[in-house]
N, C-alpha and C positions, 0 to 999 in steps of 0.2 A: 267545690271540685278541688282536690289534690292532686298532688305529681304523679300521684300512684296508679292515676288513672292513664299515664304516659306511657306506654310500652317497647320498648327498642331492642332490638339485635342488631350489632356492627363486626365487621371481621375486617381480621387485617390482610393487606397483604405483601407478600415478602418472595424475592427470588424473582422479579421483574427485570427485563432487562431494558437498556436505554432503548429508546424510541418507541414503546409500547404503550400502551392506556391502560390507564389505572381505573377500576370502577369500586366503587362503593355503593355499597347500597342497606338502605335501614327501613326497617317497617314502625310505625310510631302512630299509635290511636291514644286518642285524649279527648275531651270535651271538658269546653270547648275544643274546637279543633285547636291546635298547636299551631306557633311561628316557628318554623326550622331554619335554624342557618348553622354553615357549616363553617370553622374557623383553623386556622394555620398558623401554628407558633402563637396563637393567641389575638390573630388578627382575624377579622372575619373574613371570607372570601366570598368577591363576586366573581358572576359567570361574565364569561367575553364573546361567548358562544364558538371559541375554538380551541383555544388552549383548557379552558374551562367550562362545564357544563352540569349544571343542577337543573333536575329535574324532578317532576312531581308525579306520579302515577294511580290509578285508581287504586280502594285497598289501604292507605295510606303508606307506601311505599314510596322513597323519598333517593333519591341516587347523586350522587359525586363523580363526575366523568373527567381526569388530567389525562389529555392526549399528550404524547410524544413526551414520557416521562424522561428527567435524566433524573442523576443523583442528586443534584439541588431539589429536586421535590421528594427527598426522603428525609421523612419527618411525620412527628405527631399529627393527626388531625381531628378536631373536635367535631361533634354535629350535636346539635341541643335547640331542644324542646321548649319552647312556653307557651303558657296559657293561663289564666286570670287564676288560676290552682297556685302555681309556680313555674318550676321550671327541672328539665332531668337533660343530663349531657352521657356523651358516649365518646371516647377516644379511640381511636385505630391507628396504629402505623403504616406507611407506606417504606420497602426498602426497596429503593433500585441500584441495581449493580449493574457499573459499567462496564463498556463494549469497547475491551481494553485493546483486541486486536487489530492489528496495522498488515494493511494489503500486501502485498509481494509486488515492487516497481520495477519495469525494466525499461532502462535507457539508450541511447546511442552512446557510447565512448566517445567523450567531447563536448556532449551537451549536457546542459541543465537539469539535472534529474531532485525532484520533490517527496519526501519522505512527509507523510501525513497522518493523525491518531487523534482522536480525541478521549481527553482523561478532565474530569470535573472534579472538584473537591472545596469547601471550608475548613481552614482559612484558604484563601489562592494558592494552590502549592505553588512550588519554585519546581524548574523543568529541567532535566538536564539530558543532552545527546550524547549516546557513547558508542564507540565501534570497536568490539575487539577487545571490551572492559575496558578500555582507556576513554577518558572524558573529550567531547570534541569541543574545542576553543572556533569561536565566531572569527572570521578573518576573512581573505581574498579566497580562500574556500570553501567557507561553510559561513550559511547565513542562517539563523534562527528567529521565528517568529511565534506567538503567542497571545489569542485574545481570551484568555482565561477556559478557555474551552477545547478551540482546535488550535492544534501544536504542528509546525510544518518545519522539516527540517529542509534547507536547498542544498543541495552539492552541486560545484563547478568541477566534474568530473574530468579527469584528464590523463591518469592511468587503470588500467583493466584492475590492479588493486584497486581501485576505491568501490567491488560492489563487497557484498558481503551482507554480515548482520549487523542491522543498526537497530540500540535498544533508543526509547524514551525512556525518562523517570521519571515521576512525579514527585515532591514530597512534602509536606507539610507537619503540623503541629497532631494530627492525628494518626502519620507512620506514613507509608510509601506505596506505591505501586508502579508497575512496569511492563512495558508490552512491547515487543520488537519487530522487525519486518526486515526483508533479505533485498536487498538492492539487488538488479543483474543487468550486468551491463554486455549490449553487443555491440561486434565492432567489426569492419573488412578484415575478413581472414590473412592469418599470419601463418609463414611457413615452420616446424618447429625447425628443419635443419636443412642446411645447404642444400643446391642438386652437386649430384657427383660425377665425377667424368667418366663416365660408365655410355656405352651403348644404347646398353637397356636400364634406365632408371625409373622408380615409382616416385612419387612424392606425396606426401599427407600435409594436414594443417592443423592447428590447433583454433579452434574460432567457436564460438556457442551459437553462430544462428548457420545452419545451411548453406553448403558450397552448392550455387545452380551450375558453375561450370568454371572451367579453366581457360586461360588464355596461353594460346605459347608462340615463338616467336622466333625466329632464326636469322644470321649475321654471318656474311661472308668473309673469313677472316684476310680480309683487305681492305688497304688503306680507301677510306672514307665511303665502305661501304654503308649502308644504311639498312635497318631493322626490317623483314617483313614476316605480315601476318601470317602463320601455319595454317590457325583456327582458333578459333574464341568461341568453340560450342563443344569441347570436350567436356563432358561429365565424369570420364573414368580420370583414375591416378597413374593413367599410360597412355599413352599414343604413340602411333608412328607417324615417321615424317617421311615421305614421299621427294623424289625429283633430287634426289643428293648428290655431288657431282664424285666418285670416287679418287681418293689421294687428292680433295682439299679440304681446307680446314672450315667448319663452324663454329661460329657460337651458340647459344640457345638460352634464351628465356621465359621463367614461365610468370603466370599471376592469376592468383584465384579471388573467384568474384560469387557477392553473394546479394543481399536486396542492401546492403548498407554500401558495398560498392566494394573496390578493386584491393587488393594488397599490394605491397611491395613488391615487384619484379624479383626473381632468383635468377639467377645470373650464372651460366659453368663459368669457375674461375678463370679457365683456358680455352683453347679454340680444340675441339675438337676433331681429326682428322681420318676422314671415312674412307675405311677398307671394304667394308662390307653394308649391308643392308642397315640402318638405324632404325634405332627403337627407342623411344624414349617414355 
């Protein structure tokens, strides 16, 4: 009996991406029947029965199953034949490309917000975070972490600048790669500009999550008068205020509220002094 009597077809595969399974599969008749084992970088591989799985099928059809590929398993791999003839081998590669993109996070203004990616490579690359094309340095506000696999970047978030784009880098002795992700941070709406001593005034906010409603508040312009509630279920950027006493003065304040909670009170710089009907 010769090797000749060994038959095999193997195909590679290429264009996989991380967390998929890889199958091989070779057809190999011989007589005697053939030993089959399948080897990696030159070592032989055993099944685990999860990350790895060889199997044997009628026919002589003979399979290689690597679940949950990343790029550590792209590489050559052998599958070879013997039998009291000799012996016939067949190489295939495996390429997986990784799943370089990083989610879109969004945070509270104030809190602990987590940038996270996973990028694999030989040698270990070196990692680097950057925002804005400038390099981020580890410190009292940014913390970086790394187990050769998943890359987490922390921010201690503390002004509405800090969301934006933040890249990862990877780089090693084999070139570089990069994937980025857009921080958004929400926070209790803010007013862009004063209220004005107007009558009738609107007011707007500048905020990224949803005004459920405004609060507004009036002040009798006398000594050690105290705040009372108008309404805290306004949805519009107007209201009237009712019960005003004409030729005295008020104050007024407003604050807009959303699921993250209240903003800063506006305040008329003055006391305002009612001739006619108000509107605010």
């Amino acid at each position: 009996v010769t090797t000749d009597e060994i038959h095999q077809t193997v195909y590679s595969v290429k264009g996989l991406t991380e967390g998929s399974n890889a199958t091989f599969v070779c057809k190999i008749t011989g007589q005697p029947k053939p030993v089959i084992k399948w080897f990696k970088r030159g070592k032989e591989i055993q099944a685990d029965g999860t990350k790895i799985k060889i199997q044997e099928f009628k026919g002589g059809y003979h399979q290689l199953v690597i679940a949950d590929c990343d790029t550590e398993d792209s590489t050559v791999y052998q599958i070879r034949a013997t039998n009291q003839g000799g012996s016939i081998s067949a190489t295939v590669s495996l390429d997986v490309e990784s799943k370089l993109s990083m989610d879109e996070v969004t945070a509270k203004l104030g809190q602990t917000a987590t940038l996270k990616c996973q990028i694999i490579g030989r040698p270990i690359p070196e990692i680097k975070w950057y925002k804005g094309g400038k390099e981020i340095k580890e410190g009292r506000k940014y913390a970086a972490t790394s187990d050769g696999r998943n890359h987490t970047l922390t921010i201690s978030t503390d002004q509405q600048e800090d969301e934006g784009l933040y890249t990862c880098k990877a780089v090693n002795e084999a070139g570089e790669c990069e994937t980025s992700g857009t921080l958004v941070l929400e926070a209790a709406p803010q007013f862009p500009v004063p209220l004005k001593d107007k009558f009738f005034a609107t007011c707007g906010s500048t905020v990224r999550s949803m005004i459920t409603n405004y609060i507004v508040e009036k002040r009798e312009d006398k000594e050690g008068a105290e705040w009372e509630l108008v309404s805290s279920s306004i949805t519009g950027t107007s209201c009237r205020i009712p019960n005003l006493v004409e030729n005295e003065g008020y104050f007024f304040r407003v604050s807009a509220q959303n699921r993250y909670g209240n903003s800063e009170s506006l305040e008329t710089p003055s006391a305002i002094l009612i001739k006619s009907q108000l509107r605010k």
